[in-house]
C-alpha positions, 0 to 999 in steps of 0.5 A: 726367439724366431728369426722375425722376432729377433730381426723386429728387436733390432729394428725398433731398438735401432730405430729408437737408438737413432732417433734418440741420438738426432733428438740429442744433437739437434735439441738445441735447434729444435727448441729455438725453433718451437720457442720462435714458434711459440713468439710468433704465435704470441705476437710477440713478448719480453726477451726473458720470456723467450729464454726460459721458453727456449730452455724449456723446449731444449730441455724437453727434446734432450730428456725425450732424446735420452729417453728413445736413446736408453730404451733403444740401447736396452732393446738391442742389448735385450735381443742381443741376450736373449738370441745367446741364450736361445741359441745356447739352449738348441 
């Protein structure tokens, strides 16, 4: 693995690992805010409605956080390995 490789696996596995992380601690907020969207563009519905919206869209932004999380985790570990290895072998 070149230099520019490795230097490409950090940055997307650190680039996914954050935005995984900003997705899972702000998912409550995001999903309010797409749910009152959601209101405003419906012009207006029962309050149950709105909650299982809202849920749905947290919901959403958690797995989706978890996700870019997981795949950024498993990208940096991945490079981590893979650079050992390289530099074991030369």
């Amino acid at each position: 693995m070149t230099k520019d490789n490795f230097l490409r696996f950090v940055t997307i596995g650190t680039v996914l690992s954050v935005m995984g992380f900003i997705l899972l601690i702000f998912s409550s907020n995001l999903g309010i805010y797409r749910a009152d969207d959601w209101l405003m563009n419906e012009g207006g519905t029962n309050r149950d409605m709105f909650l299982i919206r809202a849920e749905g869209y947290i919901n959403a932004f958690m797995v989706f956080g978890a996700i870019c999380l997981s795949i950024g985790f498993f990208t940096l570990i991945l490079a981590y390995f893979i650079k050992v290895m390289f530099t074991k072998e030369q």
